[in-house]
C-alpha positions as CSV (number, residue, x, y, z in Angstrom):
1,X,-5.4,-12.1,-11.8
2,X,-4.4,-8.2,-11.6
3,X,-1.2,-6.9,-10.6
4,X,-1.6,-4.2,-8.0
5,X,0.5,-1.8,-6.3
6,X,-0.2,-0.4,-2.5
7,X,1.1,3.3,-1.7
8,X,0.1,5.8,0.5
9,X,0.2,9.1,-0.2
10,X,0.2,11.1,3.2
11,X,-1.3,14.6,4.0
12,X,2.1,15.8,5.1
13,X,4.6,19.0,4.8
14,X,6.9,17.6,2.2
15,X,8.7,20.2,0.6
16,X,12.1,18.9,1.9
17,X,11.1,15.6,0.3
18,X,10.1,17.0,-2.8
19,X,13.4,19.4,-3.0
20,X,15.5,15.8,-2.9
21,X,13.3,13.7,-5.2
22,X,13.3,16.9,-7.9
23,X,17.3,16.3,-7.8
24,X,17.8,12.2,-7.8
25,X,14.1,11.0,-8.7
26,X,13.9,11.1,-12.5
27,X,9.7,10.1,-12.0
28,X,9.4,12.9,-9.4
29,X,7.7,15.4,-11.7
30,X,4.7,12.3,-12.2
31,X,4.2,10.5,-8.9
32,X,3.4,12.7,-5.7
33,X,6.2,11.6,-2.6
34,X,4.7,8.5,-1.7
35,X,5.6,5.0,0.9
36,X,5.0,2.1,-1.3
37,X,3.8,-0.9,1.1
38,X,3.8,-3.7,-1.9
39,X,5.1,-3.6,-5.5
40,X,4.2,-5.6,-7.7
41,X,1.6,-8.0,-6.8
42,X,-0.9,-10.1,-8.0
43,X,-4.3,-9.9,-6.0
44,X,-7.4,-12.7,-7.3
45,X,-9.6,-9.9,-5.8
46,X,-10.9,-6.5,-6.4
47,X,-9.0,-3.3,-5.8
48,X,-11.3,-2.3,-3.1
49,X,-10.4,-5.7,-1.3
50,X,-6.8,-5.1,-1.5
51,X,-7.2,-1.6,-0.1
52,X,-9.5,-3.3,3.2
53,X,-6.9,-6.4,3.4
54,X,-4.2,-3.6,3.7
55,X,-6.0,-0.9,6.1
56,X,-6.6,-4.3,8.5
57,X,-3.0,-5.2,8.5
58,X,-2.4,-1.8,9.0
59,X,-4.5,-1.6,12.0
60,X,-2.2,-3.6,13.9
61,X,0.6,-1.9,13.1
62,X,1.7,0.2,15.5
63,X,2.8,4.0,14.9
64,X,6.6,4.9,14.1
65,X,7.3,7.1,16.8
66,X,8.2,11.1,15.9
């Protein structure tokens, strides 16, 4: 069984993030700002099931309001 790990990686203006992580992320320079959603975890199945269990659970999930 393989561990996995769900992140997303969004499409968004992050240079304020970025400015913060550079200064207390010491793995800032080699992983994009990112959420995590699950880390660790083992999953029987393929990657690509993982990634359609999670975009179904997101789904219905509703949006954090901005």
């Amino acid at each position: 069984m393989a561990t996995r790990v769900l992140a997303i990686f969004p499409d968004l203006d992050i240079a304020g993030i970025e400015q913060f992580r550079g200064r207390w992320d010491p793995l800032a320079a080699a992983v994009p700002a990112h959420i995590t959603i699950a880390f660790p975890f083992a999953w029987p199945g393929t990657a690509r099931s993982a990634r359609r269990r999670a975009a179904a659970g997101a789904r219905r999930v509703r949006a954090i309001p901005g």
